[in-house]
C-alpha positions in Angstrom: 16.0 -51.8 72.3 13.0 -54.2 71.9 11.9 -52.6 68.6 15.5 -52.2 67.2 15.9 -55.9 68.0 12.3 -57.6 66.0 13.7 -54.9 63.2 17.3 -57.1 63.4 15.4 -60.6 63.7 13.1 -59.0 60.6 15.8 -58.2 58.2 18.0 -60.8 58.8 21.2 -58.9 60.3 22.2 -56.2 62.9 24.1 -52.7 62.2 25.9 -50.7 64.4 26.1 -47.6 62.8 28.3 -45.8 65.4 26.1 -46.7 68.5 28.5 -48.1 70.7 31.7 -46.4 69.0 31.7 -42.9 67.3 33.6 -43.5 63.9 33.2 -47.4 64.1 30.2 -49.2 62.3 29.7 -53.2 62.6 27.3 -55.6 60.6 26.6 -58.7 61.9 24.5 -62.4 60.8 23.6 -65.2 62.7 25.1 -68.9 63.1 21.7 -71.1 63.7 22.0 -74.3 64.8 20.5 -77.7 63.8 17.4 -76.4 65.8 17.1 -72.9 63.5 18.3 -71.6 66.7 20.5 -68.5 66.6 23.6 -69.9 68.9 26.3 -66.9 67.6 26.5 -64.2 65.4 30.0 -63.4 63.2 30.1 -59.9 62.4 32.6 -57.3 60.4 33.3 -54.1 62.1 35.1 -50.8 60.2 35.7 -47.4 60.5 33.1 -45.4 58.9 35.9 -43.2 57.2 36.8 -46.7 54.9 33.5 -47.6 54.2 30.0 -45.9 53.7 27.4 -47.8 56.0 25.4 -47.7 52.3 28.8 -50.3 51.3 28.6 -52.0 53.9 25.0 -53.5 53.6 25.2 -53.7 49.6 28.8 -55.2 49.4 30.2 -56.3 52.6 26.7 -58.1 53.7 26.4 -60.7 50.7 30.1 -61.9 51.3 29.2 -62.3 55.2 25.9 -63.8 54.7 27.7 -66.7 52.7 30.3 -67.0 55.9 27.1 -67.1 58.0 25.4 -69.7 56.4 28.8 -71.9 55.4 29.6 -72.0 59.5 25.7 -72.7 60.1 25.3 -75.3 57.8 28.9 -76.8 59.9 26.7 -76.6 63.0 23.8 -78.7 61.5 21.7 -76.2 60.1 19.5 -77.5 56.9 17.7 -74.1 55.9 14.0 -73.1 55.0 
């Protein structure tokens, strides 16, 4: 798990691509707090028979990554 988790902290965002579930996939980004400290994560989970895990990071991330950075910058998060 260690490895899988610097790749996470590395890229910027986790996948589940059928790990926990079979058939459910899940790509999550997280809420950092005035400190740059990551304090939550929000996350978008869907079967992998709607959406190819390829969609998911291309189109689905961008859209989440805004969310993630809207409800950081709420919690006092400035940015690099």
């Amino acid at each position: 798990y260690e490895k899988e988790l610097l790749i996470t902290k590395e890229r910027g965002y986790g996948l589940d691509l059928q790990e926990h579930s079979l058939g459910l996939q899940c790509i999550a980004v997280p809420i950092l707090n005035l400190h740059s400290q990551c304090v939550a994560a929000v996350s978008v989970s869907c079967p992998i028979a709607t959406i190819s895990s390829e969609m998911l990071e291309r189109e689905v991330l961008e859209a989440l990554q805004a969310t993630g950075r809207r409800i950081s910058a709420a919690m006092g998060y400035i940015g690099p």
